[in-house]
PDB file of N, CA, C, O and CB in Angstrom:
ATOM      1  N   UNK A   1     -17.503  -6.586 -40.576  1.00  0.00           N
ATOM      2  CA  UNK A   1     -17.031  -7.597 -39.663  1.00  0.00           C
ATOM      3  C   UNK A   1     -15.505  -7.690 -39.703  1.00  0.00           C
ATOM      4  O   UNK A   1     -14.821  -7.713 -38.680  1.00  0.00           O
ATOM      5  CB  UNK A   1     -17.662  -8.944 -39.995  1.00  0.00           C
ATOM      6  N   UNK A   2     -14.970  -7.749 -41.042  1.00  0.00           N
ATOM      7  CA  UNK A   2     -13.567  -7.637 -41.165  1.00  0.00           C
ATOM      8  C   UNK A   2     -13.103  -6.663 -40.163  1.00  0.00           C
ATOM      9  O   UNK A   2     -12.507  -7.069 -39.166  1.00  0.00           O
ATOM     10  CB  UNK A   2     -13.156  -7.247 -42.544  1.00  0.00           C
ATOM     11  N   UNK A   3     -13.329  -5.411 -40.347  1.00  0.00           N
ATOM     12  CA  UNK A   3     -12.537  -3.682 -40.030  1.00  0.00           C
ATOM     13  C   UNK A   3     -12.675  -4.393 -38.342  1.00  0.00           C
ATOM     14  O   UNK A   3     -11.542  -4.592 -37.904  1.00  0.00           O
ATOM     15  CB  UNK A   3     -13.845  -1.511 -40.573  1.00  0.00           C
ATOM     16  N   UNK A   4     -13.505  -4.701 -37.587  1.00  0.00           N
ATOM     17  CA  UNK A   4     -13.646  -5.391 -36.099  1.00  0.00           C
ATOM     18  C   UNK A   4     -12.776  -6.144 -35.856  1.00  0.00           C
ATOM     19  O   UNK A   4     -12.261  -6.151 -34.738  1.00  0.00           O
ATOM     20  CB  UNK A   4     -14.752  -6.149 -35.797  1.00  0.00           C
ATOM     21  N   UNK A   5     -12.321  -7.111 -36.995  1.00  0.00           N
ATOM     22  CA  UNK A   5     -11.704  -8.401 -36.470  1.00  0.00           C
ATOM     23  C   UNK A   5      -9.854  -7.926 -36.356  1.00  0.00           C
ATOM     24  O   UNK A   5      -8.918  -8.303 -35.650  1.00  0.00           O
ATOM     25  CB  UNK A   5     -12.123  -9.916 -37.795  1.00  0.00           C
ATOM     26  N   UNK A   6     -10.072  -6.618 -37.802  1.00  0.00           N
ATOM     27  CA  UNK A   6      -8.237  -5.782 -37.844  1.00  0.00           C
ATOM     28  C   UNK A   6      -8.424  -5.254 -36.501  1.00  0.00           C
ATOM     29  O   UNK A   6      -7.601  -5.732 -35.720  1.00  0.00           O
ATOM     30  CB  UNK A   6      -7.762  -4.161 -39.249  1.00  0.00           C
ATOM     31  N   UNK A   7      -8.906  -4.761 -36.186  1.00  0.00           N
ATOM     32  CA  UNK A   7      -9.104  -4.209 -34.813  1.00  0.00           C
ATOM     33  C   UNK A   7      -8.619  -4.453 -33.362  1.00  0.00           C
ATOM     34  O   UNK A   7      -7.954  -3.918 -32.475  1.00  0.00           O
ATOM     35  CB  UNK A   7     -10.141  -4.319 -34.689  1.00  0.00           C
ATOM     36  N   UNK A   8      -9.395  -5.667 -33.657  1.00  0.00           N
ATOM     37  CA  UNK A   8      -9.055  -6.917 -32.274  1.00  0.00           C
ATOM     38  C   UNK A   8      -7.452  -7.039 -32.767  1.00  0.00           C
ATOM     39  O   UNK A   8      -6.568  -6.646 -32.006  1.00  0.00           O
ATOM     40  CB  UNK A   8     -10.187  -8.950 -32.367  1.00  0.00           C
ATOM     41  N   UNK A   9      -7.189  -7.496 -33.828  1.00  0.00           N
ATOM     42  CA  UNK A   9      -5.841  -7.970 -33.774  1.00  0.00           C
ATOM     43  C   UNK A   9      -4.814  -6.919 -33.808  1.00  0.00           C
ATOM     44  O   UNK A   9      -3.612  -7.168 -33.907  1.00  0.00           O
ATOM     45  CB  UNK A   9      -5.607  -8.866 -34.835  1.00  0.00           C
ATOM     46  N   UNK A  10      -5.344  -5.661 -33.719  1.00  0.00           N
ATOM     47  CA  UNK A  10      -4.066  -4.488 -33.731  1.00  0.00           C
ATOM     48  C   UNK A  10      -3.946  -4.635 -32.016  1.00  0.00           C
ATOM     49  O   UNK A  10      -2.900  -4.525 -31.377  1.00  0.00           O
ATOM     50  CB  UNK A  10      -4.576  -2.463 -34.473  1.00  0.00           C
ATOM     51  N   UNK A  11      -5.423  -4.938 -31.411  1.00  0.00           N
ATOM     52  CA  UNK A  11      -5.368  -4.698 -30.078  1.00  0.00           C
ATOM     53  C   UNK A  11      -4.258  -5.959 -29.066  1.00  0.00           C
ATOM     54  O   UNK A  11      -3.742  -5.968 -27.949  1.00  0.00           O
ATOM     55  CB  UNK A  11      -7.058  -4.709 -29.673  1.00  0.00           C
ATOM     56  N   UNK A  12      -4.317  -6.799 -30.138  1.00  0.00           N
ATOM     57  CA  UNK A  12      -3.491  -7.950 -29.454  1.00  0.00           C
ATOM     58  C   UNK A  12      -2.149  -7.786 -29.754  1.00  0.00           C
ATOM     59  O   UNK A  12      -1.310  -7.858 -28.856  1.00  0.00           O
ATOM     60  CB  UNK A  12      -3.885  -9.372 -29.881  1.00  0.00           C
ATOM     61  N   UNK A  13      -1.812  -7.554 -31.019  1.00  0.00           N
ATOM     62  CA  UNK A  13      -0.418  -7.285 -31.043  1.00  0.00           C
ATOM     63  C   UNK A  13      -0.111  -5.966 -29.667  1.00  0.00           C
ATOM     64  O   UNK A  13       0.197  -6.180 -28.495  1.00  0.00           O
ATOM     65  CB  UNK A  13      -0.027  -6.724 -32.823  1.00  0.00           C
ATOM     66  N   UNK A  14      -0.254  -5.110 -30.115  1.00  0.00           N
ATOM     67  CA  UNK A  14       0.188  -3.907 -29.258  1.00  0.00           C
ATOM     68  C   UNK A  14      -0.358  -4.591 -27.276  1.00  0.00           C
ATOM     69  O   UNK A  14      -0.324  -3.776 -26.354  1.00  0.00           O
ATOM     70  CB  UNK A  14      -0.998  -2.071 -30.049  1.00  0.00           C
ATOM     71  N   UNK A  15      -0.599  -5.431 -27.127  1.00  0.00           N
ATOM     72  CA  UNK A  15      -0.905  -5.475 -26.125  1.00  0.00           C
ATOM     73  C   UNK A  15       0.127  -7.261 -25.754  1.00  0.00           C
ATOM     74  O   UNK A  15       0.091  -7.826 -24.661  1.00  0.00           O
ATOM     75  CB  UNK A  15      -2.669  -5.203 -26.102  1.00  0.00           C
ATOM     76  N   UNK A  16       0.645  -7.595 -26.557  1.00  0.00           N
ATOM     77  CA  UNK A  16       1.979  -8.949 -26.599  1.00  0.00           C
ATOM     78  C   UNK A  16       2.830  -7.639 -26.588  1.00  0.00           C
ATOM     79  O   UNK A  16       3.067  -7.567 -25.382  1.00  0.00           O
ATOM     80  CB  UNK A  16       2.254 -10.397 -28.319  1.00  0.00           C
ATOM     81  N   UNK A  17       3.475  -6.500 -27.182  1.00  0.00           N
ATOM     82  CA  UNK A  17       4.295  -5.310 -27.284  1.00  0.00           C
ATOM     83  C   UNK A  17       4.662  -5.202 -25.917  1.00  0.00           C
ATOM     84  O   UNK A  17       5.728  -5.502 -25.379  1.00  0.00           O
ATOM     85  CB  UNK A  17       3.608  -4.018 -27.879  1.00  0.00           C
ATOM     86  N   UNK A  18       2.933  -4.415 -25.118  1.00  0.00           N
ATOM     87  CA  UNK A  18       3.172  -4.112 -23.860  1.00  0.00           C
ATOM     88  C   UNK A  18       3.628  -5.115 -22.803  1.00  0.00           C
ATOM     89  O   UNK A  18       4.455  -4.845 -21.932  1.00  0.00           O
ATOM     90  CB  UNK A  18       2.138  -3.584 -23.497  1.00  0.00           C
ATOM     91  N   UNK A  19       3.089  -6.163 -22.934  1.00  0.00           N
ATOM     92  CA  UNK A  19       3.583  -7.588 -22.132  1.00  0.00           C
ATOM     93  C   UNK A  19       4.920  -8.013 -22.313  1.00  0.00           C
ATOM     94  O   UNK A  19       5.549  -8.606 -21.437  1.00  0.00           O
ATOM     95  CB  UNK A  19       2.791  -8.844 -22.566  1.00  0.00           C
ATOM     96  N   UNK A  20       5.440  -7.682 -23.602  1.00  0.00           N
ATOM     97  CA  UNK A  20       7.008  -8.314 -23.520  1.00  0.00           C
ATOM     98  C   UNK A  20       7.917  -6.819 -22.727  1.00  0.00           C
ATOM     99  O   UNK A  20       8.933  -7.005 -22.057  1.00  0.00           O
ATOM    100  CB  UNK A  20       7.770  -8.800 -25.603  1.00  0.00           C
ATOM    101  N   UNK A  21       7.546  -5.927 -22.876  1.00  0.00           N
ATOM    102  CA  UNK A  21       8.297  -4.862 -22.498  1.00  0.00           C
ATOM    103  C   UNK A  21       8.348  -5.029 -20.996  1.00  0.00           C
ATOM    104  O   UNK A  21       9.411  -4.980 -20.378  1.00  0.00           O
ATOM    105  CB  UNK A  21       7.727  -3.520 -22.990  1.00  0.00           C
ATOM    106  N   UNK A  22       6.897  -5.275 -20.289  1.00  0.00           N
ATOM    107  CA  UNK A  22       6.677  -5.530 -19.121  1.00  0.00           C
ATOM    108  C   UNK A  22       7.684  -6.673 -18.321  1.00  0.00           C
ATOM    109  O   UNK A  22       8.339  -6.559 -17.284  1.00  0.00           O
ATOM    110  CB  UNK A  22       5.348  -5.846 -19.186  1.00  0.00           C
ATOM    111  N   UNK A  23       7.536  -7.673 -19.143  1.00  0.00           N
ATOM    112  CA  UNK A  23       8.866  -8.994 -19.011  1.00  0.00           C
ATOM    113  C   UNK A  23       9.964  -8.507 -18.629  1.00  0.00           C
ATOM    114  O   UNK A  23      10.598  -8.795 -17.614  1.00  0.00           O
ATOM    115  CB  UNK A  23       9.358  -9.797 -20.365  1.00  0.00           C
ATOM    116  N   UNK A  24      10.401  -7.179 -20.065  1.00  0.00           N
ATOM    117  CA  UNK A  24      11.610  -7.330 -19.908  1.00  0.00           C
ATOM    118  C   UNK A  24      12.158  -6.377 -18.618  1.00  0.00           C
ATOM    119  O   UNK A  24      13.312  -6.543 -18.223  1.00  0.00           O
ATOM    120  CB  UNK A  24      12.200  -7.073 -21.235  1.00  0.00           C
ATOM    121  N   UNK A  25      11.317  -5.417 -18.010  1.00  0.00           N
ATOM    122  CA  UNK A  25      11.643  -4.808 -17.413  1.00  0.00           C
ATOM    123  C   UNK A  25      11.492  -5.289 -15.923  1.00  0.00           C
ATOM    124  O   UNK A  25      12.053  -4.722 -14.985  1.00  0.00           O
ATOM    125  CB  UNK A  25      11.214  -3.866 -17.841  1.00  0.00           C
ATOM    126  N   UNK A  26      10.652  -6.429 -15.792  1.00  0.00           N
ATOM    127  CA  UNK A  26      10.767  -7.264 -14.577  1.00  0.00           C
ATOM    128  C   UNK A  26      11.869  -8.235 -14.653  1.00  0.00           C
ATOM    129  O   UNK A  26      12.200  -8.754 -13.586  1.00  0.00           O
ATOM    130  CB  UNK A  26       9.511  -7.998 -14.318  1.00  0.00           C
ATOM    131  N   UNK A  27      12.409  -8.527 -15.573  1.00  0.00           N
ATOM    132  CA  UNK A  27      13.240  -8.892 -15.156  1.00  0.00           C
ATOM    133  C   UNK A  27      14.901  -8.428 -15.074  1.00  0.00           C
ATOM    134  O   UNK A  27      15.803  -9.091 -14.562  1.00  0.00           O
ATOM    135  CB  UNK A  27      12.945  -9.714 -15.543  1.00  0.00           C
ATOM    136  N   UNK A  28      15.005  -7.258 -15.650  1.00  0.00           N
ATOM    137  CA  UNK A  28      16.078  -6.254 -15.412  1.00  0.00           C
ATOM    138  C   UNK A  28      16.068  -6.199 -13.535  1.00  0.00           C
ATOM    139  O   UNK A  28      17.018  -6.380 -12.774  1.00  0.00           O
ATOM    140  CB  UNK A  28      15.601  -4.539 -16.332  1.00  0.00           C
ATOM    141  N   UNK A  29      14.550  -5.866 -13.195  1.00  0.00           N
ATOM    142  CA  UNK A  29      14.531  -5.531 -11.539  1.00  0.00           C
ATOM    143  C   UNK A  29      14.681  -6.570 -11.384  1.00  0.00           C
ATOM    144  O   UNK A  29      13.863  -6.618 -10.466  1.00  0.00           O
ATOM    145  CB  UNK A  29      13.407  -4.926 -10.665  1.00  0.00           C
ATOM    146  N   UNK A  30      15.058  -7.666 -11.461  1.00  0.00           N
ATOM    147  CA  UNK A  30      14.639  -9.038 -10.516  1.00  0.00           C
ATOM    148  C   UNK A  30      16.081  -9.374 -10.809  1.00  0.00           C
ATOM    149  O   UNK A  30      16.605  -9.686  -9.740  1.00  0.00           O
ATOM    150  CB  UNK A  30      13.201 -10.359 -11.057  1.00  0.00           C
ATOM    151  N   UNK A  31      17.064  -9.452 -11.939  1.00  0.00           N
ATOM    152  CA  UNK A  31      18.389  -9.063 -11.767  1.00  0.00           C
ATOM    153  C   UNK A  31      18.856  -7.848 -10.654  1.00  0.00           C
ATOM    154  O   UNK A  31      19.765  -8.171  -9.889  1.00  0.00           O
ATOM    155  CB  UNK A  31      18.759  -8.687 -13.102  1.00  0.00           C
ATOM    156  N   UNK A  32      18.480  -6.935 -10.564  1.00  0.00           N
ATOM    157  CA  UNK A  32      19.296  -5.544  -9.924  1.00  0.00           C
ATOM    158  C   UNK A  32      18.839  -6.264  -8.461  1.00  0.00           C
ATOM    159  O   UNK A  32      19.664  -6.446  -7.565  1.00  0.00           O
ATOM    160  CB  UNK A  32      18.553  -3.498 -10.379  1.00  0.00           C
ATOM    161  N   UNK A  33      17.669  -6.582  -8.358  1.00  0.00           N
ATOM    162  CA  UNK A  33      17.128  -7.668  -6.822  1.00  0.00           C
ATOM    163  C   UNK A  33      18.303  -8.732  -6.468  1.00  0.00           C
ATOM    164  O   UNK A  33      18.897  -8.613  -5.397  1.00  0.00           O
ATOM    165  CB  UNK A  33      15.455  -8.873  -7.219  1.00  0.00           C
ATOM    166  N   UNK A  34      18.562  -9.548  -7.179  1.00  0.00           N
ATOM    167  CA  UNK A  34      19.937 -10.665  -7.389  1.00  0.00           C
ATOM    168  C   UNK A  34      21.556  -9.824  -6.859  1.00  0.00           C
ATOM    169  O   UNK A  34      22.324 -10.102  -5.938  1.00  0.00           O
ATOM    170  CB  UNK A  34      20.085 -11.132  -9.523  1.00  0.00           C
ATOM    171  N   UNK A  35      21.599  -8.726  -7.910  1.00  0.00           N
ATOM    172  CA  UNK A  35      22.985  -8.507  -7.526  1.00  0.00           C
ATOM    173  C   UNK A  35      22.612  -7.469  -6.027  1.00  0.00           C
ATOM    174  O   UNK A  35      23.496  -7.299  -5.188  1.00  0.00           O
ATOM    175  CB  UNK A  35      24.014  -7.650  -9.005  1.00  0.00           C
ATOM    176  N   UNK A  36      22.040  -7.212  -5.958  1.00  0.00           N
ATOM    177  CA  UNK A  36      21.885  -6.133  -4.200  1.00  0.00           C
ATOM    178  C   UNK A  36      21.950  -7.536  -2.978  1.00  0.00           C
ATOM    179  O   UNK A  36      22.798  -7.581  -2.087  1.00  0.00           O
ATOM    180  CB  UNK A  36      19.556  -4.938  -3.947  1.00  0.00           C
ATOM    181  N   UNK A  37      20.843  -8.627  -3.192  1.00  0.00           N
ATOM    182  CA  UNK A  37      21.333  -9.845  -2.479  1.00  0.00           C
ATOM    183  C   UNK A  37      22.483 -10.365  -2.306  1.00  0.00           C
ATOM    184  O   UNK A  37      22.933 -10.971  -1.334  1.00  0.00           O
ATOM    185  CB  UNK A  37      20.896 -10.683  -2.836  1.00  0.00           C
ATOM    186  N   UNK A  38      23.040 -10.047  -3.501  1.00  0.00           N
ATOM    187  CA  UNK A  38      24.242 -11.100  -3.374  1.00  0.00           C
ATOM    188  C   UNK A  38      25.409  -9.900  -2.730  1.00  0.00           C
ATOM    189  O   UNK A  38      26.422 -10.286  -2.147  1.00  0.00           O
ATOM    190  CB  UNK A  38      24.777 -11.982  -5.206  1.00  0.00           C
ATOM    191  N   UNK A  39      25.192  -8.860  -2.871  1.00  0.00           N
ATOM    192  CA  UNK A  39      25.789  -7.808  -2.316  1.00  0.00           C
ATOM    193  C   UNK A  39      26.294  -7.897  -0.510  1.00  0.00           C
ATOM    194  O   UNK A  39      27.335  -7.855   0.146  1.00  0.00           O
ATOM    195  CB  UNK A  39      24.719  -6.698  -2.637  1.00  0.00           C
ATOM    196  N   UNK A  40      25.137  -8.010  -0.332  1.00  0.00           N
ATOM    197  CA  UNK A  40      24.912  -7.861   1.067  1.00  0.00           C
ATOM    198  C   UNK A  40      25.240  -9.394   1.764  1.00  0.00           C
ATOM    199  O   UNK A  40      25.963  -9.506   2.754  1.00  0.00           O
ATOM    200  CB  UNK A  40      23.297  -7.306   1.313  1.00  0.00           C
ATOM    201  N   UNK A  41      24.806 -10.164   1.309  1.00  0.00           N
ATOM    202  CA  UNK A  41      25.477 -11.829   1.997  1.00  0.00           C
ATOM    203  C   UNK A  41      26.725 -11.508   1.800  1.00  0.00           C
ATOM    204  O   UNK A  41      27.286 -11.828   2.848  1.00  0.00           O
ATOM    205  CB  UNK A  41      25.121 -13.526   1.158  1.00  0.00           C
ATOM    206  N   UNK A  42      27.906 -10.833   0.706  1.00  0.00           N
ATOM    207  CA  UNK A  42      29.022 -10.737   0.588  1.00  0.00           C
ATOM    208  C   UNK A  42      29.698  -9.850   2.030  1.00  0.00           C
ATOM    209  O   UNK A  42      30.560 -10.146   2.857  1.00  0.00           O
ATOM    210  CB  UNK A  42      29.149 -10.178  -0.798  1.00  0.00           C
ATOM    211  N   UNK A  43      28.691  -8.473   1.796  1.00  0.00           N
ATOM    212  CA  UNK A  43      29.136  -7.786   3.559  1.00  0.00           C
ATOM    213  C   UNK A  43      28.935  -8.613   4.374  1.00  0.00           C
ATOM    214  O   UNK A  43      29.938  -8.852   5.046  1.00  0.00           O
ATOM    215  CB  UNK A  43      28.322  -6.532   4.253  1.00  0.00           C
ATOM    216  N   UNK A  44      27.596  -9.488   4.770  1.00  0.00           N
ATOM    217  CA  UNK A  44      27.619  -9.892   5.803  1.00  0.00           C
ATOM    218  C   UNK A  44      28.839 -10.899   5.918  1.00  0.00           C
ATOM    219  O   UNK A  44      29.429 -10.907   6.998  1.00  0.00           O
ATOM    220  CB  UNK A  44      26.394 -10.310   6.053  1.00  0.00           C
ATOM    221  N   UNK A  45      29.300 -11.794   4.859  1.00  0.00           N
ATOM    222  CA  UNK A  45      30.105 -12.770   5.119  1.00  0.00           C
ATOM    223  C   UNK A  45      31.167 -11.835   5.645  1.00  0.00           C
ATOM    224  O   UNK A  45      31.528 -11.984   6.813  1.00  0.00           O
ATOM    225  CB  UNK A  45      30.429 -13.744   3.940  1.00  0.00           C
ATOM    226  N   UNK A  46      31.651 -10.979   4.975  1.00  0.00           N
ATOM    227  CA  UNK A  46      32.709 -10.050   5.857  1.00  0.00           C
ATOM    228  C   UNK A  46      32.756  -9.538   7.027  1.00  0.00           C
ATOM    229  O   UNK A  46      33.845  -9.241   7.519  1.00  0.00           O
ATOM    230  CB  UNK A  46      32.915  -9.103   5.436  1.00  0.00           C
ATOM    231  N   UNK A  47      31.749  -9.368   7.599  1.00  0.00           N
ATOM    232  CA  UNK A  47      31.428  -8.852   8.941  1.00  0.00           C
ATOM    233  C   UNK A  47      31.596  -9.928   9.569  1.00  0.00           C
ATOM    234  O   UNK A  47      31.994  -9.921  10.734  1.00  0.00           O
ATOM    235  CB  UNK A  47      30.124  -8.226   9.213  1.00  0.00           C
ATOM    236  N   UNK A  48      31.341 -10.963   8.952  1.00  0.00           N
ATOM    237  CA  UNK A  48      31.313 -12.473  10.111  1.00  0.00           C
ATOM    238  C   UNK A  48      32.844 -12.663  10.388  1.00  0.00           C
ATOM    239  O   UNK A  48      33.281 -12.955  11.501  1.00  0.00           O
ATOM    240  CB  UNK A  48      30.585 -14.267   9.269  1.00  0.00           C
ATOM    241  N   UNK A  49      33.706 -12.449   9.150  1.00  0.00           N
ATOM    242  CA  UNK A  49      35.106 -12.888   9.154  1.00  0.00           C
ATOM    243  C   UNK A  49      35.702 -12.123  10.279  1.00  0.00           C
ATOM    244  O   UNK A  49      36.359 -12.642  11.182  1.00  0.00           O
ATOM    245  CB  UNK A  49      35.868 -12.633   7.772  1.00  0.00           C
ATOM    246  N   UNK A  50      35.407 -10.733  10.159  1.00  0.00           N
ATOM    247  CA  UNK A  50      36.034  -9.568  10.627  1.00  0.00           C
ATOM    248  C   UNK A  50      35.477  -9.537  12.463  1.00  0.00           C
ATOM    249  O   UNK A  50      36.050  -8.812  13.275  1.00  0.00           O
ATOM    250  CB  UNK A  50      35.454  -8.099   9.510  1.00  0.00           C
ATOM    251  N   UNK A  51      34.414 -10.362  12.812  1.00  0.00           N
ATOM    252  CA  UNK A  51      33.947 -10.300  13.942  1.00  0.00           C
ATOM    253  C   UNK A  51      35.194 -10.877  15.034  1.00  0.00           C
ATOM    254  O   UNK A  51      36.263 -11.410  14.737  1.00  0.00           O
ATOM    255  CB  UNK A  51      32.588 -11.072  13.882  1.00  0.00           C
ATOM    256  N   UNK A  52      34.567 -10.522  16.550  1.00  0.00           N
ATOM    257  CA  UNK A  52      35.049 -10.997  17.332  1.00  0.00           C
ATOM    258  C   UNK A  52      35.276 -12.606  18.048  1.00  0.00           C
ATOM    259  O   UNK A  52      36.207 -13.119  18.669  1.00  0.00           O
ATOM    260  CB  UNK A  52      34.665 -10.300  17.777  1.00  0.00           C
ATOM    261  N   UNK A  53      33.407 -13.263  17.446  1.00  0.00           N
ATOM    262  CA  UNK A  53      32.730 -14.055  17.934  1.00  0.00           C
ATOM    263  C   UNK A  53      33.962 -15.448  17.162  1.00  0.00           C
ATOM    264  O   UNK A  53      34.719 -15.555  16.197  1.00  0.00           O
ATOM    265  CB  UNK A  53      30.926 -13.798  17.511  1.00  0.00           C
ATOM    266  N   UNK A  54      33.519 -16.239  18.286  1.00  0.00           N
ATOM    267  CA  UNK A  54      33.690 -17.769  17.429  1.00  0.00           C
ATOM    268  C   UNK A  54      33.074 -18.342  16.775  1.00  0.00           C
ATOM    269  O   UNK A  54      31.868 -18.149  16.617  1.00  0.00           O
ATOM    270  CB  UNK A  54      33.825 -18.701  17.901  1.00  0.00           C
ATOM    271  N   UNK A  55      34.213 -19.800  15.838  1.00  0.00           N
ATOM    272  CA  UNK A  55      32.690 -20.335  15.562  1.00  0.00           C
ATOM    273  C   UNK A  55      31.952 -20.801  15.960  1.00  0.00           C
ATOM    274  O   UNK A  55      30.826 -20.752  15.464  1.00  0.00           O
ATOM    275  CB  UNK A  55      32.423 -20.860  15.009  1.00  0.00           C
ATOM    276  N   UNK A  56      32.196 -21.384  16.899  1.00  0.00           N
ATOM    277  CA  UNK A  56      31.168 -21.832  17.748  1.00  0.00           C
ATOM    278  C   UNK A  56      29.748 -20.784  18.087  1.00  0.00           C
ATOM    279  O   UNK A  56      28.542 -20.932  17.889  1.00  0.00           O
ATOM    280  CB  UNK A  56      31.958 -22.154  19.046  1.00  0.00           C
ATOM    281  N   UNK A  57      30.276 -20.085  18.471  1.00  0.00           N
ATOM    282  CA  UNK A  57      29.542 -18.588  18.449  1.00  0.00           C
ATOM    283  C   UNK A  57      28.592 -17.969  17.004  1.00  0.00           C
ATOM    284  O   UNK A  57      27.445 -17.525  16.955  1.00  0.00           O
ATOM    285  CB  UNK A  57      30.893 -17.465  18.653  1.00  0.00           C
ATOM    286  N   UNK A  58      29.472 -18.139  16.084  1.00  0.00           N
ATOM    287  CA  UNK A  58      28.616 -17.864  14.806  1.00  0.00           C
ATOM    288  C   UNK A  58      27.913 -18.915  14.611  1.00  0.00           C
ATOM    289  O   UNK A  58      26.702 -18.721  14.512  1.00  0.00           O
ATOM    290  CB  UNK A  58      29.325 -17.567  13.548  1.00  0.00           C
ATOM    291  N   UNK A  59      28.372 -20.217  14.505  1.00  0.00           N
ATOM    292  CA  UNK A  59      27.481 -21.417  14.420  1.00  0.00           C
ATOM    293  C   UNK A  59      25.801 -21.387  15.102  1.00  0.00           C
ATOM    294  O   UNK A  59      24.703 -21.599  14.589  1.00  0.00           O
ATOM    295  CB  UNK A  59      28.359 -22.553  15.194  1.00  0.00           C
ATOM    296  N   UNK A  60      26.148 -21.092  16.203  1.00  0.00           N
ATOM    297  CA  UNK A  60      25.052 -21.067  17.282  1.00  0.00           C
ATOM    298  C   UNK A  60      24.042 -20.215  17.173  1.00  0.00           C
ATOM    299  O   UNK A  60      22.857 -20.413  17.444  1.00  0.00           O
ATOM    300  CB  UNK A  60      25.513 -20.809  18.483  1.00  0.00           C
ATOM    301  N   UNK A  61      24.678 -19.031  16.669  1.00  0.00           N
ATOM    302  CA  UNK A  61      23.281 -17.824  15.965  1.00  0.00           C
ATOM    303  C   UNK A  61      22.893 -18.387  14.851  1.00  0.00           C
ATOM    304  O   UNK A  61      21.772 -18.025  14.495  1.00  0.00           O
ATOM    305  CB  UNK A  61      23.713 -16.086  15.437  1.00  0.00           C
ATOM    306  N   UNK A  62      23.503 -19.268  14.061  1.00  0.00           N
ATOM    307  CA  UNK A  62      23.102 -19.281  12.662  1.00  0.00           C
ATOM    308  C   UNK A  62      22.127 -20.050  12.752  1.00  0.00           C
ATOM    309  O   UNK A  62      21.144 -19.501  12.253  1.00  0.00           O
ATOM    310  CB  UNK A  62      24.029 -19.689  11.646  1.00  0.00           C
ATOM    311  N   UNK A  63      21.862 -21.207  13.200  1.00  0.00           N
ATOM    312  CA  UNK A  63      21.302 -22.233  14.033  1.00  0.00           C
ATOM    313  C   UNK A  63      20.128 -21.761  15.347  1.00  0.00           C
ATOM    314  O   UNK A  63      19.374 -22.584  15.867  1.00  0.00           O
ATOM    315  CB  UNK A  63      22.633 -22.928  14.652  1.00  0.00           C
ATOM    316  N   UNK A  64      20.154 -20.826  15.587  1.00  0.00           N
ATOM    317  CA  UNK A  64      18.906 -19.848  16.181  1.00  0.00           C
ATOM    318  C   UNK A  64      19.192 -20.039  17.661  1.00  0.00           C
ATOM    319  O   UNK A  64      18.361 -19.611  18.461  1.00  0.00           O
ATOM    320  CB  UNK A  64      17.133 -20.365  15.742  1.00  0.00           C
ATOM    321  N   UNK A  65      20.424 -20.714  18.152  1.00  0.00           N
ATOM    322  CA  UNK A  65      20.701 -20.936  19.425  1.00  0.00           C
ATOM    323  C   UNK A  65      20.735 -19.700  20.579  1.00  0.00           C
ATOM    324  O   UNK A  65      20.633 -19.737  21.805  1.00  0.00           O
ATOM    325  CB  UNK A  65      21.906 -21.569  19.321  1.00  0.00           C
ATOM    326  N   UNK A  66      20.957 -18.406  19.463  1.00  0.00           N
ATOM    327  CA  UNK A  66      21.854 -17.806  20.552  1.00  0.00           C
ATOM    328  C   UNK A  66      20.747 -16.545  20.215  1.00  0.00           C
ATOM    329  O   UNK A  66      21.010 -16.171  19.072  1.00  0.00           O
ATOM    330  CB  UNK A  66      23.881 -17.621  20.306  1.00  0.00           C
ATOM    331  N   UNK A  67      19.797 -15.877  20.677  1.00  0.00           N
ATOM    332  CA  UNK A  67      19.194 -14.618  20.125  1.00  0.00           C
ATOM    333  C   UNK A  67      19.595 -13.547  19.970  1.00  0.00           C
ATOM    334  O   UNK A  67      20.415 -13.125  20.786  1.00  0.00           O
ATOM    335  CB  UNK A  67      18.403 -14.299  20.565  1.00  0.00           C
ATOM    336  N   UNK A  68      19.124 -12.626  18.760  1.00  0.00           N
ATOM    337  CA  UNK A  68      19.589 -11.757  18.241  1.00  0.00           C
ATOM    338  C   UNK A  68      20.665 -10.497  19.609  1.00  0.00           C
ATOM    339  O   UNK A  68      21.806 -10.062  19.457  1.00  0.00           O
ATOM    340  CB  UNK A  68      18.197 -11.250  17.411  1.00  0.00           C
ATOM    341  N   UNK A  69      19.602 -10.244  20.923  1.00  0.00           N
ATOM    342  CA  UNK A  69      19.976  -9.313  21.824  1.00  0.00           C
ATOM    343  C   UNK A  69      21.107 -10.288  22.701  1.00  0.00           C
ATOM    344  O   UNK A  69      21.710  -9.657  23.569  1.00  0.00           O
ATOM    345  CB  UNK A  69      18.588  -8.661  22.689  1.00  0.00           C
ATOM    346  N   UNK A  70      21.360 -11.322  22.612  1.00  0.00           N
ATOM    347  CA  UNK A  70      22.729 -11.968  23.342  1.00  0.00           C
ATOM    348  C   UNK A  70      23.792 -11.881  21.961  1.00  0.00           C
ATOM    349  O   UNK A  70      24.936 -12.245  22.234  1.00  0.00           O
ATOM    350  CB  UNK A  70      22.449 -13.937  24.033  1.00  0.00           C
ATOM    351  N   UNK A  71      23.613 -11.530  20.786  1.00  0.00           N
ATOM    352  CA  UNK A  71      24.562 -11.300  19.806  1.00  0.00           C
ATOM    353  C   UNK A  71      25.563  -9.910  20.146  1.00  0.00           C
ATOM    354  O   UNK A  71      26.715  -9.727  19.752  1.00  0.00           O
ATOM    355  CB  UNK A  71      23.719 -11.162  18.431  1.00  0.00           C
ATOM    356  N   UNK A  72      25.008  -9.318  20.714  1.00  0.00           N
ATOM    357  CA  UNK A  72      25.735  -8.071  20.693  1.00  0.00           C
ATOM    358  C   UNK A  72      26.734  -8.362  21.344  1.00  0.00           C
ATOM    359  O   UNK A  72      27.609  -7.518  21.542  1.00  0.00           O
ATOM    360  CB  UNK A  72      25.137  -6.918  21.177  1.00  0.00           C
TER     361      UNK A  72
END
C-alpha cells in the first residue's frame, strides 16, 4: 500500500513541476502579448498624429460616427 501511495505522490509532485513550468511560460506569452499591444497603440497613436484628419475628424471615428470606408 505504501510503494502506491510513493507513487501517487511522485505523480503529484512532477505534475505541480509540469503546472508551474506551464504558468511560467504563459505568462512570458501573455507579457510578449502586452508589449506587441502596447506596440501597436504606440504606431497607431503616431499615425493619428501624423494624419491629415482633424480632431474633430479623429474624434468622430473614435466614437463610431464616421465609418471605417468614409475614413479613407
Amino acid at each position: 500500500m505504501s510503494r502506491r501511495s510513493v507513487s501517487i505522490d511522485d505523480k503529484i509532485a512532477r505534475q505541480k513541476e509540469a503546472v508551474a513550468k506551464a504558468r511560467d511560460k504563459y505568462e512570458a506569452a501573455l507579457e510578449d502579448l502586452k508589449t506587441l499591444m502596447d506596440k501597436k497603440r504606440d504606431m497607431e497613436g503616431k499615425e493619428l498624429i501624423n494624419s491629415e484628419k482633424s480632431l474633430d475628424e479623429i474624434l468622430a471615428f473614435m466614437n463610431g460616427e464616421i465609418e471605417d470606408q468614409e475614413w479613407t
